[in-house]
C-alpha positions, 0 to 999 in steps of 0.5 A, spaced: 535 510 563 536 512 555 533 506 552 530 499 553 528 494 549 523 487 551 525 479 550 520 476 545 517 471 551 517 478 555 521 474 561 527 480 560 528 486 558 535 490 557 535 497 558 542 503 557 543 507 561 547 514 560 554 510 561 553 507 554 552 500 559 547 495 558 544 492 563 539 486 564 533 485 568 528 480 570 520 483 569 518 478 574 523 477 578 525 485 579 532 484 579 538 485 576 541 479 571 548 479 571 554 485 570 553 490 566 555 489 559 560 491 555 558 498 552 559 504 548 562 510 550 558 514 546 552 512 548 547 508 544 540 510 541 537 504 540 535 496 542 532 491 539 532 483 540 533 478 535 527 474 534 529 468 538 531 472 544 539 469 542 542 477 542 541 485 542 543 489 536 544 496 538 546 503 534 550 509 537 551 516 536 557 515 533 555 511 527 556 503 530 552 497 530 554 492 536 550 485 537 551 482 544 550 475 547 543 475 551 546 470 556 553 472 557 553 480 555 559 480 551 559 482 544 558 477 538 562 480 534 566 486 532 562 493 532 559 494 524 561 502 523 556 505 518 561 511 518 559 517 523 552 517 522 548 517 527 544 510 528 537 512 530 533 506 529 534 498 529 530 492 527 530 485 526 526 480 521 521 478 524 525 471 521 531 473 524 536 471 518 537 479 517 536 486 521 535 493 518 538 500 521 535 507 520 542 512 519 540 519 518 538 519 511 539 511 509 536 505 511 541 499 511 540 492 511 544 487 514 545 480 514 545 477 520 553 475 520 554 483 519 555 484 511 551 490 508 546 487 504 541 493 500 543 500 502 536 504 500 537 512 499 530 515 504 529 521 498 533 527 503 530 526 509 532 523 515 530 516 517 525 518 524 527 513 531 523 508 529 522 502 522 518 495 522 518 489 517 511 487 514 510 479 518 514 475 512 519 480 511 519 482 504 517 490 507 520 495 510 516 501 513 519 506 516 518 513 518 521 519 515 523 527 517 517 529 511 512 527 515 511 521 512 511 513 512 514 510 506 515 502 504 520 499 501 521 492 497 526 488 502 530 485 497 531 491 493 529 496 496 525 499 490 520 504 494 511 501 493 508 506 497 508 513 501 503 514 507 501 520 507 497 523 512 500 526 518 502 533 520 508 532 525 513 528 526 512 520 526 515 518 533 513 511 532 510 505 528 507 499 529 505 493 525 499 489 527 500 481 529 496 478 522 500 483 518 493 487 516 493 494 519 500 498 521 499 503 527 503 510 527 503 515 532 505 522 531 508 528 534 501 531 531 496 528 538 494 523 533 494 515 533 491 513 526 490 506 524 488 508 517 494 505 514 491 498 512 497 494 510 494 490 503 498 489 497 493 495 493 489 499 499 492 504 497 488 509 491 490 517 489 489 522 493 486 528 491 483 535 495 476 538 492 475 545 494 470 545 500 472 538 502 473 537 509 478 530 509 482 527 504 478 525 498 479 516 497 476 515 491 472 518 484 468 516 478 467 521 472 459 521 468 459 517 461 458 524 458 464 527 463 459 533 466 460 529 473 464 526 477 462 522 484 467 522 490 467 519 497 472 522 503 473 519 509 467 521 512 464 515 508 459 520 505 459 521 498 459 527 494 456 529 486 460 535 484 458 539 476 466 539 474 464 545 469 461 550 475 466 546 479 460 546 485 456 541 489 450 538 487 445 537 493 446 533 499 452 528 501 449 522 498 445 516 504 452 513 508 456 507 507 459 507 514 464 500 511 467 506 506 468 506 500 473 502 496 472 504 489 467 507 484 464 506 478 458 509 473 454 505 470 454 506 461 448 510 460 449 515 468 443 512 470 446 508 477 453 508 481 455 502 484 460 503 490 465 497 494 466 496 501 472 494 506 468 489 509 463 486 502 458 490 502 457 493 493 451 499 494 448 502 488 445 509 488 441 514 483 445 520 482 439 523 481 436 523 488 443 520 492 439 515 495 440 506 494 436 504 488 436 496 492 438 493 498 446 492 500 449 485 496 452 483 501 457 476 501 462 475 506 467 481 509 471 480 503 474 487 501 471 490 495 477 493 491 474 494 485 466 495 480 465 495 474 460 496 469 459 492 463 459 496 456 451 494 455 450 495 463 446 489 464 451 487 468 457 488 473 463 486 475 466 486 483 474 484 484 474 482 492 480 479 495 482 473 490 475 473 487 472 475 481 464 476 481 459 477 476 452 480 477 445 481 475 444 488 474 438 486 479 444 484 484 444 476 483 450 472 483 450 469 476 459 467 477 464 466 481 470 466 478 476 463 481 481 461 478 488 464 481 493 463 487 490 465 494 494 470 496 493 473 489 488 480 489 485 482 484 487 490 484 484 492 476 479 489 472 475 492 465 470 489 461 472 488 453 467 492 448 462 486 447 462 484 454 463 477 453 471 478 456 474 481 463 481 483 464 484 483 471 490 485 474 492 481 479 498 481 485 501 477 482 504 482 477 499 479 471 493 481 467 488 475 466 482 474 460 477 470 462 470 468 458 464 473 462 460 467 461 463 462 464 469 464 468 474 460 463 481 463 463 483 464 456 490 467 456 495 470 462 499 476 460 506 477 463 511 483 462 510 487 469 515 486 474 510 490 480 503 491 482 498 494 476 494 498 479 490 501 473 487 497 466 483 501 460 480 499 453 480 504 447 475 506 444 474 500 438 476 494 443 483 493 439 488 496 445 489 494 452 493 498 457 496 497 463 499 502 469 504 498 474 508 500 480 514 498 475 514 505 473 511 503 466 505 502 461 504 498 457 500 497 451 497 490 448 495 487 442 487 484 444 489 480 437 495 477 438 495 478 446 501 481 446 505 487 447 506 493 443 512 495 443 517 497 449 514 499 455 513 507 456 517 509 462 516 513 467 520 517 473 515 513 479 510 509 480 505 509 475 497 509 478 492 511 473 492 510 466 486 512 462 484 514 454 480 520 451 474 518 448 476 518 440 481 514 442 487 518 440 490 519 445 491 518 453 494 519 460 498 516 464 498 519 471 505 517 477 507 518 484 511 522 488 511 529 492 512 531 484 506 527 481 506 528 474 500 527 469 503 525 462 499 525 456 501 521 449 499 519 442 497 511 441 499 513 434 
């Protein structure tokens, strides 16, 4: 038996043999349901039931697609020929009105009468044996021959994200029944459940010499002379950028992780974010928590940030804005969005009396610091804004999306300035000098690129 796939209700499972037949079985009964079904000479590669159990779809060697009647074994329709293209995976939506299949070096997407609705182009390197869809079937993740896991927009196949991670093939992936967490294994004797499935818990990657593991998040010193980073250890590290060397011991542990990172404005304090809501605070100076943990709910904390006078600071967890005392008491709950809409990015202007946040929802939003009222909605992205800065004298702020742009915006008019500034891939970072003259955009990809620009 080269191939099986299991019923939704786990009653039924249909397996291939080297005949290119399929066969039914019942799991409880141990017996065999029916004839063979009507086959594929050339041998089919792989399985899958429609949600509802109604039919099987399976892809060949020879670059067909057929779909069977689970209840009669014959074929509901005429073969789909993906050209000679050897069909190596095949999945239904979980909602069942379309399925996808993985050829060589394509994914397709097929409606569920058969007609070829996206076609998305896996960046020359061949699609592995195995795709899943996220739970609501607006993504596709799938496996590619470079060792990496990649995610794609369902509708129009714009790619959002490349996993990477992994040494070896990726034979197999899986995606968690809340739709959290996607599971891979892998050729390199890894399982990693590291892959949290979260519109914005995806952050740069960069290697510092003589760390060990994979560096998740970093925040530079106000005067540029340090910077703190945290690996997956859950330890955090303060480095001399100059000499390029490790200041002391790894700073006391957050066993939760470290989300994201900031100084305060005059380098006296950092203030870290957890996965599971917890904010720390540590001197640099000693490494050592400088206050008991603030701890509100498991809520993932996905971005800190200081206030420009550093009597306070700012958390974005889930779809809550909080502001806190510089003594760590809860002073604003800022609620004001949809639900399902995260808080990604936030910054502070000049004066403190404003917060900017970008959220899922492909907006940037004002409110007063003082008593959360929302003052303006900021609308231009077409996909998640990952980073936000001020300049220097307050007047611009500029925003770094998934939709290969940064933007510039007027604070007085509260508008754009100007078109977009495109780039070759999603942008992730975006940051200004310290005069004001210019800054940086940083994007994606095998290739990343930093781009340097004149605000002039």
């Amino acid at each position: 038996v080269n191939r099986i796939a299991v019923s939704p209700d786990g009653l039924m499972v249909v397996g291939e043999c080297g005949n290119g037949r399929l066969r039914l079985w019942n799991i409880k009964e141990e017996s065999l349901v029916g004839h063979p079904w009507e086959g594929n000479s050339d041998g089919l590669v792989c399985l899958d039931w429609s949600p509802n159990g109604a039919e099987v779809a399976g892809g060949s060697k020879d670059g067909t697609i057929r779909r069977w009647n689970s209840t009669t074994g014959r074929q509901i329709a005429p073969p789909i020929k993906t050209s000679n293209e050897f069909v190596m995976t095949i999945k239904y939506s979980p909602q069942g009105d379309k399925f996808a299949s993985g050829c060589e070096d394509k994914i397709r997407v097929w409606s569920k009468n058969g007609k070829l609705l996206i076609e998305i182009k896996a960046r020359d390197s061949w699609v592995m044996s195995i795709l899943c869809w996220s739970k609501d079937g607006a993504y596709i993740f799938a496996s590619l021959q470079d060792h990496t896991i990649r995610k794609w927009q369902s509708i129009d196949g714009e790619e959002l994200v490349a996993f990477q991670g992994h040494t070896a093939n990726i034979c197999s992936l899986c995606l968690s029944p809340d739709g959290c967490h996607l599971v891979t294994a892998s050729f390199d004797y890894s399982v990693r459940l590291v892959w949290t499935y979260i519109p914005l818990w995806w952050t740069v990657i960069a290697m510092i010499q003589t760390h060990l593991r994979v560096v998740n998040t970093i925040a530079v010193s106000p005067d540029g002379l340090m910077v703190v980073s945290e690996c997956r250890d859950d330890r955090l590290r303060l480095w001399n950028i100059k000499e390029e060397s490790l200041v002391g011991h790894p700073w006391e542990e957050n066993s939760d992780g470290v989300t994201c990172l900031d100084w305060s404005p005059n380098g006296a304090e950092v203030a870290g974010g957890s996965k599971r809501g917890t904010i720390r605070r540590w001197n640099p100076a000693t490494g050592r928590q400088m206050a008991p943990s603030i701890k509100r709910g498991n809520e993932f904390v996905t971005t800190i940030k200081y206030s420009p006078q550093g009597d306070k600071f700012a958390s974005g967890c889930e779809d809550k804005i909080r502001v806190w005392s510089k003594n760590g008491e809860l002073l604003m709950e800022i609620k004001g969005h949809a639900d399902e809409d995260w808080v990604i990015s936030l910054c502070w202007s000049k004066d403190g009396a404003h917060i900017f946040a970008s959220l899922t929802d492909h907006t940037i939003r004002k409110w007063q610091s003082i008593d959360g009222e929302e003052l303006f909605v900021f609308h231009g992205h077409t996909s998640q804004i990952y980073s936000l800065c001020l300049s220097p004298n307050g007047c611009h702020l500029l925003s770094a999306s998934y939709d290969h742009s940064v933007r510039i915006w007027d604070l007085e008019t509260n508008q754009q300035v100007g078109d977009p500034l495109w780039h070759d891939n999603n942008v992730l970072a975006v940051a200004m000098s310290s005069d004001g003259q210019y800054f940086a955009s940083a994007i994606s990809g095998q290739d990343g690129k930093i781009y340097v620009w004149n605000l002039e």
